[in-house]
N, CA, C and O of each residue as an XYZ file, in Angstrom:
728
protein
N      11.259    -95.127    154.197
C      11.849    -95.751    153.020
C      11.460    -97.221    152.987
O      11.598    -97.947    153.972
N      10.993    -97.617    151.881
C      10.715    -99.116    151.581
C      11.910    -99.831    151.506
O      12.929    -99.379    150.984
N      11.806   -101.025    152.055
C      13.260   -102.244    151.642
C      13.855   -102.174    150.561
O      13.381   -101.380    149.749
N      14.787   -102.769    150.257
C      16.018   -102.363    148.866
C      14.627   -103.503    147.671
O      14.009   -103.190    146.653
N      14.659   -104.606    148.370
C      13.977   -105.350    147.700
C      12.846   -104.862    146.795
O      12.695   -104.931    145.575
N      12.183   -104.405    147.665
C      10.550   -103.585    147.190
C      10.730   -102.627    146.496
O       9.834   -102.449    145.672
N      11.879   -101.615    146.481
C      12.259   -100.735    145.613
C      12.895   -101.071    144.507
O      13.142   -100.232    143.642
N      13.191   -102.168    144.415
C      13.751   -103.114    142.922
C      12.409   -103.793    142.438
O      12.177   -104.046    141.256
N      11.729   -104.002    143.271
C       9.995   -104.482    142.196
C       9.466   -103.259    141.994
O       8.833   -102.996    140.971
N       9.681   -102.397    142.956
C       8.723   -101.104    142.312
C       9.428   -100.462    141.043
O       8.695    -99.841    140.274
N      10.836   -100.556    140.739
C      11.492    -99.984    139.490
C      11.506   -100.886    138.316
O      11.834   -100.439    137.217
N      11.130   -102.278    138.494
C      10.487   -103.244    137.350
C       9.606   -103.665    137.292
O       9.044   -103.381    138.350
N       8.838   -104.367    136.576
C       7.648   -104.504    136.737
C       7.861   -106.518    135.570
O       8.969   -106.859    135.158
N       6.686   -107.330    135.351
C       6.892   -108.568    134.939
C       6.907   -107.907    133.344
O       7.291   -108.676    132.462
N       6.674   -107.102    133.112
C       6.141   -106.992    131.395
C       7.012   -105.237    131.283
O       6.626   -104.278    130.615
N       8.204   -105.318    132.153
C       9.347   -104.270    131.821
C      10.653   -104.475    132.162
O      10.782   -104.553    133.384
N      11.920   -104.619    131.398
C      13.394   -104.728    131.845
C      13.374   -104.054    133.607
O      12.812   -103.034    134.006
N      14.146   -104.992    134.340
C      14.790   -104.782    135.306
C      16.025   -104.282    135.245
O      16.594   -104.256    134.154
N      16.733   -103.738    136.541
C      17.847   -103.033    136.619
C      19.207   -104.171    135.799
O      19.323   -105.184    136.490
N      19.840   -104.184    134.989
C      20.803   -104.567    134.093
C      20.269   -105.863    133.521
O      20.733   -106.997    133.642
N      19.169   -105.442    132.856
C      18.584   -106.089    131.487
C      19.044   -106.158    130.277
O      18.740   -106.980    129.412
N      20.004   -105.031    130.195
C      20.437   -105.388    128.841
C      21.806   -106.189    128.958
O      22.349   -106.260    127.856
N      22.454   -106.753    129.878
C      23.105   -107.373    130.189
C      22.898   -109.201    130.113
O      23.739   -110.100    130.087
N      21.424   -109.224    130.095
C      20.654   -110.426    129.646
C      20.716   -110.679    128.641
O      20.823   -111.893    128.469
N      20.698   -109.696    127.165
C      20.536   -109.717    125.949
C      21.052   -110.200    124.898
O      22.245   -109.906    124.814
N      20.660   -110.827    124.041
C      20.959   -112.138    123.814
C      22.247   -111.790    123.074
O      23.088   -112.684    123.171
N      22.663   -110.623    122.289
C      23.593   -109.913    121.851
C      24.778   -109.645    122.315
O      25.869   -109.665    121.745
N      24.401   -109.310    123.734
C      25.272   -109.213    124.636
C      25.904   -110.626    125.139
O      27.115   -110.841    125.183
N      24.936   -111.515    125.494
C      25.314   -112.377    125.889
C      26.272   -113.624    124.925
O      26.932   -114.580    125.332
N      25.977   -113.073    123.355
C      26.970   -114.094    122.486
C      28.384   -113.415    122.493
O      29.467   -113.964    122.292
N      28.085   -111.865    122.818
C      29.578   -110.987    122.977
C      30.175   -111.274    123.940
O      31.392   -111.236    123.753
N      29.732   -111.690    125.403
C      30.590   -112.355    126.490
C      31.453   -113.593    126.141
O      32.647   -113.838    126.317
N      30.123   -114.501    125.417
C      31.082   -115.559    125.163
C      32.099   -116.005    123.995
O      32.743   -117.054    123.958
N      32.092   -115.067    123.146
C      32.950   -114.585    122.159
C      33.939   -114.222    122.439
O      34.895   -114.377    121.679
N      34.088   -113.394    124.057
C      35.082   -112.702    124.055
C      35.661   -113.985    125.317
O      36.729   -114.523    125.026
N      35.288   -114.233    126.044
C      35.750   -115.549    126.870
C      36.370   -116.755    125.849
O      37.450   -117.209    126.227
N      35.926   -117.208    124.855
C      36.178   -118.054    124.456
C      37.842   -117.955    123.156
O      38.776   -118.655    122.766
N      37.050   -116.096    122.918
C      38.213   -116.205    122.242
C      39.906   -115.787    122.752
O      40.881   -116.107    122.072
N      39.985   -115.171    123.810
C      40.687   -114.799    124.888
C      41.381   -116.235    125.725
O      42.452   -116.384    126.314
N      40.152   -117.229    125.445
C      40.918   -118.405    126.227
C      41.088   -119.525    125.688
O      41.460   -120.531    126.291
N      40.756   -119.434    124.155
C      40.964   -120.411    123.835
C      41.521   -120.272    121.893
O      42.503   -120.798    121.369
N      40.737   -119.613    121.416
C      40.780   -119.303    119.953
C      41.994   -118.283    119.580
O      42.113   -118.082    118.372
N      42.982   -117.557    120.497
C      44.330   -116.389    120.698
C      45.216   -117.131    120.845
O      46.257   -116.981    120.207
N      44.986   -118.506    122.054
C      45.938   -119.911    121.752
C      46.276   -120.476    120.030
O      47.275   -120.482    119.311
N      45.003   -120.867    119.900
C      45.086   -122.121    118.586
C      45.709   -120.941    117.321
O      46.827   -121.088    116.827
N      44.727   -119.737    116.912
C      44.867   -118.937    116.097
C      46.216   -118.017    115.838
O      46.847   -117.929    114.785
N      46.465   -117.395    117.024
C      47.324   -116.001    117.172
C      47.200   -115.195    116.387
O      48.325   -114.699    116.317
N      46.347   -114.504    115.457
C      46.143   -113.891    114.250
C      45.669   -112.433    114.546
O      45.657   -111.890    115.651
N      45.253   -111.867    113.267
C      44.825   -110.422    113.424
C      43.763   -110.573    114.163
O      43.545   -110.045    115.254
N      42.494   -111.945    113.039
C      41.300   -111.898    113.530
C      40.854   -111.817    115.262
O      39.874   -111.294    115.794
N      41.898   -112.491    115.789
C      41.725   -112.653    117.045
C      41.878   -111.876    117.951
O      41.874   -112.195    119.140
N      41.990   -111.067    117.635
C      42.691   -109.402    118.188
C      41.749   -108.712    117.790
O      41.068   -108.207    118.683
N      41.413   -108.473    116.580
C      39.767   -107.883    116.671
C      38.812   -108.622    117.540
O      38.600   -108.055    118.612
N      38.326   -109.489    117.393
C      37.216   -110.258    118.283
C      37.396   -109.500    119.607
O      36.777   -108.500    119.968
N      38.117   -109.998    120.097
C      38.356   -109.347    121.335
C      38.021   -108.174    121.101
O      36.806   -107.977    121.143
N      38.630   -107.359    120.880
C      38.187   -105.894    120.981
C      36.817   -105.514    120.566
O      36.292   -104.678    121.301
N      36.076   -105.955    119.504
C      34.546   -105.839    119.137
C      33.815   -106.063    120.968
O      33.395   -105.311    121.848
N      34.041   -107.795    120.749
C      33.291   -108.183    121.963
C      33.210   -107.214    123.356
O      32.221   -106.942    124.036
N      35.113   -106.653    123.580
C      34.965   -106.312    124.927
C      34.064   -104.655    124.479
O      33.227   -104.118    125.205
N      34.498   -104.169    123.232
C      33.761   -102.403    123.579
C      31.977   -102.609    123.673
O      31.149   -101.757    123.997
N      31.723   -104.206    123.222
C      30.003   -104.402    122.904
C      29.789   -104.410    124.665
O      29.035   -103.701    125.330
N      30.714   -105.447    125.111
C      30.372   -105.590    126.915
C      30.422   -104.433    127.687
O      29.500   -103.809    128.214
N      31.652   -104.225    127.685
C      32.477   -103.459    128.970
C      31.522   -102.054    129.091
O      31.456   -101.600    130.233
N      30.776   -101.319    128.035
C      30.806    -99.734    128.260
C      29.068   -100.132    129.391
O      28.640    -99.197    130.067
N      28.296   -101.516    129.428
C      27.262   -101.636    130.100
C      27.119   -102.095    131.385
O      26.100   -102.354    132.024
N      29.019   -102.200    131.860
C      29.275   -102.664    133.469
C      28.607   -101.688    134.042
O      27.493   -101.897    134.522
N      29.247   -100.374    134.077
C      29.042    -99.302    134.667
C      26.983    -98.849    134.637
O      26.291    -98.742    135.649
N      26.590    -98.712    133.472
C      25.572    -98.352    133.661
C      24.413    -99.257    134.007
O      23.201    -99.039    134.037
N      25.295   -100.584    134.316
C      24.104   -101.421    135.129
C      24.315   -101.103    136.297
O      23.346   -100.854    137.014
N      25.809   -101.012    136.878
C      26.145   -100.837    138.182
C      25.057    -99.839    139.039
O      24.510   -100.177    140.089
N      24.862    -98.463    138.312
C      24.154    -97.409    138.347
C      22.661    -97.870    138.325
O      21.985    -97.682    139.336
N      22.124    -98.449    137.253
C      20.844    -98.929    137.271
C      20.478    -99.460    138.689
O      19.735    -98.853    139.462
N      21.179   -100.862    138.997
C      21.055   -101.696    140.615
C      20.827   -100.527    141.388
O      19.789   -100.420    142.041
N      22.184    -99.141    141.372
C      22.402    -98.421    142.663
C      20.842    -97.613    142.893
O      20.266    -97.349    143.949
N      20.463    -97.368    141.579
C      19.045    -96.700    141.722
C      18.191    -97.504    141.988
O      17.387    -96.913    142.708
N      17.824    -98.689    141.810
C      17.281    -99.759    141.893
C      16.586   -100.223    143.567
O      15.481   -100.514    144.023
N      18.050   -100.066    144.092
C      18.290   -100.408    145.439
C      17.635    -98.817    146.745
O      17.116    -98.713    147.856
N      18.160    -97.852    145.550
C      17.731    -96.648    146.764
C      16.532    -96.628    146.220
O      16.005    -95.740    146.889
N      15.578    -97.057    145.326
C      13.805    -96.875    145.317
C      13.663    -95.394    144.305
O      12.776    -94.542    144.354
N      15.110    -95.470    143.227
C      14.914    -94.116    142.559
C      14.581    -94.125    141.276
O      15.209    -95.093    140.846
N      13.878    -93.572    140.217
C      14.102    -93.748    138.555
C      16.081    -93.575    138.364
O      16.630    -92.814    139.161
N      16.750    -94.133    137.563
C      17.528    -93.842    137.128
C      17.916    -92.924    136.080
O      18.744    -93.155    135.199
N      16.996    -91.460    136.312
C      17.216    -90.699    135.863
C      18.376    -89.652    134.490
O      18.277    -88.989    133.458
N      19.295    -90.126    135.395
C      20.590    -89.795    134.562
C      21.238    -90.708    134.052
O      22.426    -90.721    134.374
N      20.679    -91.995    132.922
C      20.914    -92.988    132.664
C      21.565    -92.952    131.091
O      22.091    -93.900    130.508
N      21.392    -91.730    130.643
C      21.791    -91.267    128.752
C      23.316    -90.559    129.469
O      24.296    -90.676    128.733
N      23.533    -89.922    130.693
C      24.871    -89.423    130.788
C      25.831    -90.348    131.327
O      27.019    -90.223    131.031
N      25.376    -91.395    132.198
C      25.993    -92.375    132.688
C      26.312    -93.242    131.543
O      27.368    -93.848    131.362
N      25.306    -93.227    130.819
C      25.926    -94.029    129.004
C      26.958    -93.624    128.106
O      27.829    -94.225    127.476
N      26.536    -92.180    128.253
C      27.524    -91.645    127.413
C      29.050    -91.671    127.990
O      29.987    -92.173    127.368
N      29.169    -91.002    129.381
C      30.583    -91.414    130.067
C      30.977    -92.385    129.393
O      31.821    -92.443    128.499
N      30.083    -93.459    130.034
C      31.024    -94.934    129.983
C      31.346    -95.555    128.430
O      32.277    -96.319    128.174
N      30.491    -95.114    127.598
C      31.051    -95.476    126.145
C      32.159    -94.638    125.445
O      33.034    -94.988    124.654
N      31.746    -92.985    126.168
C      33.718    -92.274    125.992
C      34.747    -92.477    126.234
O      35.762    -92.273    125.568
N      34.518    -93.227    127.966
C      35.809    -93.642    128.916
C      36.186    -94.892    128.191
O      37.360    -95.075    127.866
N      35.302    -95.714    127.934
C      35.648    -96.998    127.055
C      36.562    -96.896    125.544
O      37.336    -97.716    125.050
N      36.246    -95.928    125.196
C      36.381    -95.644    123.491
C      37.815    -94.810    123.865
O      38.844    -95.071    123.241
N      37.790    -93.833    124.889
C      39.356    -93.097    125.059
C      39.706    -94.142    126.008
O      39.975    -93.426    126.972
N      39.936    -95.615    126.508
C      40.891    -95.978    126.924
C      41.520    -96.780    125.702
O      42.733    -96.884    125.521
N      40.412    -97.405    124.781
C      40.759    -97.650    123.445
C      41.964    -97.391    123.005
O      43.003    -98.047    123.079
N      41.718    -96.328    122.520
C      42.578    -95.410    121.947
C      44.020    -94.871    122.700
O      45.056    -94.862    122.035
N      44.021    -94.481    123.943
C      44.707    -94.250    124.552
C      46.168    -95.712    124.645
O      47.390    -95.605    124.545
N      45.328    -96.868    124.858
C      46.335    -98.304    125.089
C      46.872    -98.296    123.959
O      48.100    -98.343    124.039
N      46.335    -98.241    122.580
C      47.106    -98.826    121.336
C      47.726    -97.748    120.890
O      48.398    -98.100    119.920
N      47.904    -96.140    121.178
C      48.612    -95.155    120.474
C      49.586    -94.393    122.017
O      50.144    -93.296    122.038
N      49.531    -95.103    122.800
C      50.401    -93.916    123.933
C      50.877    -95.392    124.661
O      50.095    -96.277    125.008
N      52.448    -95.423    124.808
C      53.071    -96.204    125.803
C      52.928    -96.374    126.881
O      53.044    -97.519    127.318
N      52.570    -95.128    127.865
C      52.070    -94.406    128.971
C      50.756    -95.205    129.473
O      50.576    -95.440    130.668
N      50.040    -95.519    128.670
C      48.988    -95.990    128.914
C      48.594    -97.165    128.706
O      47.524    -97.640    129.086
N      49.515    -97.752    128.031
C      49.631    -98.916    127.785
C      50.244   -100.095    128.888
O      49.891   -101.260    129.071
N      51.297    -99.283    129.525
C      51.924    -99.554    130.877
C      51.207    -99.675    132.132
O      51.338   -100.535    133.003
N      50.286    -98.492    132.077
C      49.271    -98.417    132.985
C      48.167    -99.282    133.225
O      47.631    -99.456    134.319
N      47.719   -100.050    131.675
C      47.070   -100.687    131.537
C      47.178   -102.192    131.630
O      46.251   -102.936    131.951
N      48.315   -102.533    131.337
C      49.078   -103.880    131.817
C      49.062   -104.393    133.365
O      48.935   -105.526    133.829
N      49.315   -102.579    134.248
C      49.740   -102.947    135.575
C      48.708   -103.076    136.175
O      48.630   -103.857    137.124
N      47.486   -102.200    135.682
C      46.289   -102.051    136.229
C      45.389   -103.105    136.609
O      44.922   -103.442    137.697
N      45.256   -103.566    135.366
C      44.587   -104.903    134.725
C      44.914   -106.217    135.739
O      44.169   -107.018    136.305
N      46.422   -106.052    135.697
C      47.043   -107.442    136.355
C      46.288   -107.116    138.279
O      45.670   -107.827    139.072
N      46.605   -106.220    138.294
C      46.380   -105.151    139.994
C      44.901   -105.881    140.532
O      44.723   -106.591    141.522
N      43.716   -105.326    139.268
C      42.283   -106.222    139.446
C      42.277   -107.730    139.383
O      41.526   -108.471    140.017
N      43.252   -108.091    138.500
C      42.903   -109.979    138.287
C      43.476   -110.444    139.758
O      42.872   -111.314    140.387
N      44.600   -109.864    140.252
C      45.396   -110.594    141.311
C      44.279   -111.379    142.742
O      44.498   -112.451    143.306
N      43.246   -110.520    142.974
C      42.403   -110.995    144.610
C      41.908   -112.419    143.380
O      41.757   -113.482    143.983
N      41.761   -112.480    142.444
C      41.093   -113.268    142.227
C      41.973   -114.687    142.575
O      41.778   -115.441    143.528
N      43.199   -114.840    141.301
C      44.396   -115.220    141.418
C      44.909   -115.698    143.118
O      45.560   -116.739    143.210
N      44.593   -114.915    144.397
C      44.657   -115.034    145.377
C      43.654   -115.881    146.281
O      43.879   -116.714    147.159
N      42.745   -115.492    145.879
C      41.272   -116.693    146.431
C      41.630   -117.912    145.692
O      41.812   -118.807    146.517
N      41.824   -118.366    144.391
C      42.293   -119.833    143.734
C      43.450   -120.141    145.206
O      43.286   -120.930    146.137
N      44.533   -119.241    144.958
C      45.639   -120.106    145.636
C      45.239   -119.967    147.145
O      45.750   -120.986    147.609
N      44.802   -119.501    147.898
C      44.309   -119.427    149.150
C      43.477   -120.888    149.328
O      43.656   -121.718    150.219
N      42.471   -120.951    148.161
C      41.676   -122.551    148.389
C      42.702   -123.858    147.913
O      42.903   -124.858    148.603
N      43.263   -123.602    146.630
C      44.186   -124.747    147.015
C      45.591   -124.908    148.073
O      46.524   -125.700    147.947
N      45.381   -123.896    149.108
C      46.380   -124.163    150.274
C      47.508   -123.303    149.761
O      48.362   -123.171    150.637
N      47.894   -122.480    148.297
C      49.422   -122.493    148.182
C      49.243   -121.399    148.603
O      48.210   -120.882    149.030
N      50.916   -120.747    148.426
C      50.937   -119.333    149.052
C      50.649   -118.105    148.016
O      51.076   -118.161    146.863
N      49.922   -117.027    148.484
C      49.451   -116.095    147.790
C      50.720   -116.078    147.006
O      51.811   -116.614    147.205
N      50.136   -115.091    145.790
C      51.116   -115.172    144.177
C      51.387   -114.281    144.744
O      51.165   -113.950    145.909
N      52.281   -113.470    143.338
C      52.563   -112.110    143.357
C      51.844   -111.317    142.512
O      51.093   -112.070    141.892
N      51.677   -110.145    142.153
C      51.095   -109.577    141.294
C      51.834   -109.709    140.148
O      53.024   -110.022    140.139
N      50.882   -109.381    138.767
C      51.247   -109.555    137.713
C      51.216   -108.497    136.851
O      50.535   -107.510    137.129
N      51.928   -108.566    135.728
C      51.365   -107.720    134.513
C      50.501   -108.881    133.379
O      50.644   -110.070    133.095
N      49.569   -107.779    132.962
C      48.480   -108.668    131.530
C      49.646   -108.187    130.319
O      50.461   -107.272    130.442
N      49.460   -109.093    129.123
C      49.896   -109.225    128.120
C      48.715   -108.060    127.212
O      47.490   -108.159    127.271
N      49.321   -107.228    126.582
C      49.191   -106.239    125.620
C      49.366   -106.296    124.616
O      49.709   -107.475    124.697
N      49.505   -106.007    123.176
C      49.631   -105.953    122.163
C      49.081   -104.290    121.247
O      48.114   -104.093    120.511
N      50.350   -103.210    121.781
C      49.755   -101.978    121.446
C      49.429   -102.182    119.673
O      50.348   -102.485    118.912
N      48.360   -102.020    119.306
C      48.153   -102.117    117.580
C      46.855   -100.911    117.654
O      45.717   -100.993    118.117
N      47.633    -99.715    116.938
C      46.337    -98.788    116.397
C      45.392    -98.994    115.487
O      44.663    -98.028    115.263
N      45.149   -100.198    114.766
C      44.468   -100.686    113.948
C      43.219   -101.117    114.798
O      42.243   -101.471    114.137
N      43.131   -101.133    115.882
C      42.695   -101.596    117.004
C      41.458   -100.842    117.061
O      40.379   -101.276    117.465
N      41.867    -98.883    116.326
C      40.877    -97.910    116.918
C      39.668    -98.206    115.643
O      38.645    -97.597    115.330
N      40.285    -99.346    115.145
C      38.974    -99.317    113.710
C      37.860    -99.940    114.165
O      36.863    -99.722    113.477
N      37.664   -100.853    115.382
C      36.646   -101.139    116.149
C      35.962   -100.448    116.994
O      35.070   -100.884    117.720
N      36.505    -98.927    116.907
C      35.287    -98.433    117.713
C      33.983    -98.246    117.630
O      33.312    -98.047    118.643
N      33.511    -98.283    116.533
C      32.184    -98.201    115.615
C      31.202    -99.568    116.671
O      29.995    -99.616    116.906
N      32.374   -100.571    117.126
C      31.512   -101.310    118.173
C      30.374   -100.852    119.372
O      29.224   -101.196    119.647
N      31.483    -99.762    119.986
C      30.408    -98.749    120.878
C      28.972    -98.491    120.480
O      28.191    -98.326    121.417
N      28.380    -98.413    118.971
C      27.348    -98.771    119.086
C      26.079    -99.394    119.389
O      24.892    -99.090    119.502
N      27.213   -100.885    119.515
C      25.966   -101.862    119.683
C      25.487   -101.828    121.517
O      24.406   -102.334    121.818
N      26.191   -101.336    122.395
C      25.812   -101.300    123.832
C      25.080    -99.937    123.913
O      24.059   -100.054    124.589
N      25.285    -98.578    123.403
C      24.517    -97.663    122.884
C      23.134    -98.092    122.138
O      22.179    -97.394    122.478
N      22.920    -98.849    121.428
C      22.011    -99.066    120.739
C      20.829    -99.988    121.694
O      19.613    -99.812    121.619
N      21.248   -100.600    122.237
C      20.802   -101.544    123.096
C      20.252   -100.786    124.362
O      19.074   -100.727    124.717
N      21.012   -100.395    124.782
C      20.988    -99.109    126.206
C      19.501    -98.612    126.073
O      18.622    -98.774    126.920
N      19.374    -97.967    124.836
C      18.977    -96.770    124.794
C      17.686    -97.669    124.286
O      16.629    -97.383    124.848
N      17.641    -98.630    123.378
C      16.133    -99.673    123.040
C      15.605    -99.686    124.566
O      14.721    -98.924    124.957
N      16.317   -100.736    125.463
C      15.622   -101.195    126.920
C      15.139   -100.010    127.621
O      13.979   -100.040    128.030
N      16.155    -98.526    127.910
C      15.764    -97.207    128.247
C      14.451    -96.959    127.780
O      13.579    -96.946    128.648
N      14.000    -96.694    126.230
C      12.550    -96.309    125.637
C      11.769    -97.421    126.302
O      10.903    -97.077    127.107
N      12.025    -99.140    125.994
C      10.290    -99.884    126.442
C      10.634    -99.617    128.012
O       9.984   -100.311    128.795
N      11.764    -98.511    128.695
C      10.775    -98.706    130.274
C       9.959    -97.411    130.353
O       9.215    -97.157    131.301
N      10.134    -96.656    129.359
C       9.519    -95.128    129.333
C       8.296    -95.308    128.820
O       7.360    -94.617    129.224
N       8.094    -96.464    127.656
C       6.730    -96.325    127.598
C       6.480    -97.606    127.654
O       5.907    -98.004    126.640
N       6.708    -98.504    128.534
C       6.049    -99.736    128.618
C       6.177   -100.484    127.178
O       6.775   -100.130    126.162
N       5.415   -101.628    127.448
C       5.119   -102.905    126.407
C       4.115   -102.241    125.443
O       3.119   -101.572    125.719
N       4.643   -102.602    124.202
C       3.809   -102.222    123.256
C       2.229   -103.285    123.155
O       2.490   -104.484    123.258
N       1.510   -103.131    123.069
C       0.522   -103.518    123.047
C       0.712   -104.310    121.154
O       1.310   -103.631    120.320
N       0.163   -105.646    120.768
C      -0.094   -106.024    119.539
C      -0.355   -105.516    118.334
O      -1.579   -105.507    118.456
N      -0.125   -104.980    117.005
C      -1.165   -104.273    116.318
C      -2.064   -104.829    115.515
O      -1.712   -105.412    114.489
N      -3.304   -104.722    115.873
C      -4.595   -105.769    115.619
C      -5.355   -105.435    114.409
O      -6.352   -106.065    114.059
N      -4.786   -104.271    113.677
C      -4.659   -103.294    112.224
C      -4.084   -104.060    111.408
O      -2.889   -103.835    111.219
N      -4.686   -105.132    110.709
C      -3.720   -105.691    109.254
C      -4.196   -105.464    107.928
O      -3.535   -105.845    106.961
């Protein structure tokens, strides 16, 4: 077996997306900060509907391409094609789209999702107070806002689908060559 390294140049190449390329994309990348900015700063000043959509556009454009980069690297790293890269898409834009749905129409899940959420932020929350000396927090719950109006953004799932599946084709057939036909 070749090094993890060498098996991540042998699965990209200079003139083909590397393992979570579309995570680079420039689309993607105004949806991160859309959703950072509006989450931390524009939900303050605003409090409105709009701001409650944003969020939700931004996170279904991000979130469904964690997973299938995660997968990309893991193939990346073992020296494999990422083969099963349209089912690993599809999962993660269902699981994304039914947790959707699930938070803003079921209490159950909404609860779950509060505790969950807070459960992941806390090590972080814990490394801050660990470096400034204080004593570890406690865990938390995240702030929710169940609204089924919410499920009218799913049509977002497209744009990480759409994207996915562009970077997927130029690694199947490479860089298009110019067309020198005018």
């Amino acid at each position: 077996m070749t090094e993890p390294s060498q098996d991540i140049q042998a699965f990209c190449s200079d003139d083909q997306p590397g393992p979570g390329a579309v995570l680079t994309h420039p689309v993607i990348i105004a949806m991160l900060v859309l959703w950072i900015v509006n989450d931390h700063l524009l939900k303050d000043l605003l409090a409105n509907a709009l701001t409650g959509k944003l969020s939700d556009v931004a996170s279904l454009a991000v979130f469904p391409l964690i997973p299938v980069t995660m997968y990309e690297i893991w193939c990346g790293l073992r020296g494999h094609e990422p083969k099963y890269m349209k089912p690993v898409l599809l999962l993660s834009l269902a699981s994304t789209g039914s947790v959707m749905i699930g938070i803003n129409v079921s209490a159950y899940w909404a609860d779950a999702y509060r505790v969950g959420l807070g459960l992941c932020q806390w090590p972080f929350y814990a490394i801050a107070h660990f470096i400034s000396g204080d004593t570890l927090p406690p865990t938390h719950t995240v702030h929710l806002t169940m609204d089924p109006t919410d499920i009218w953004t799913l049509p977002s799932l497209a744009i990480p689908a759409w994207l996915q599946l562009k970077i997927s084709a130029l690694r199947e057939t490479g860089p298009q060559a110019p067309d020198d036909t005018v």
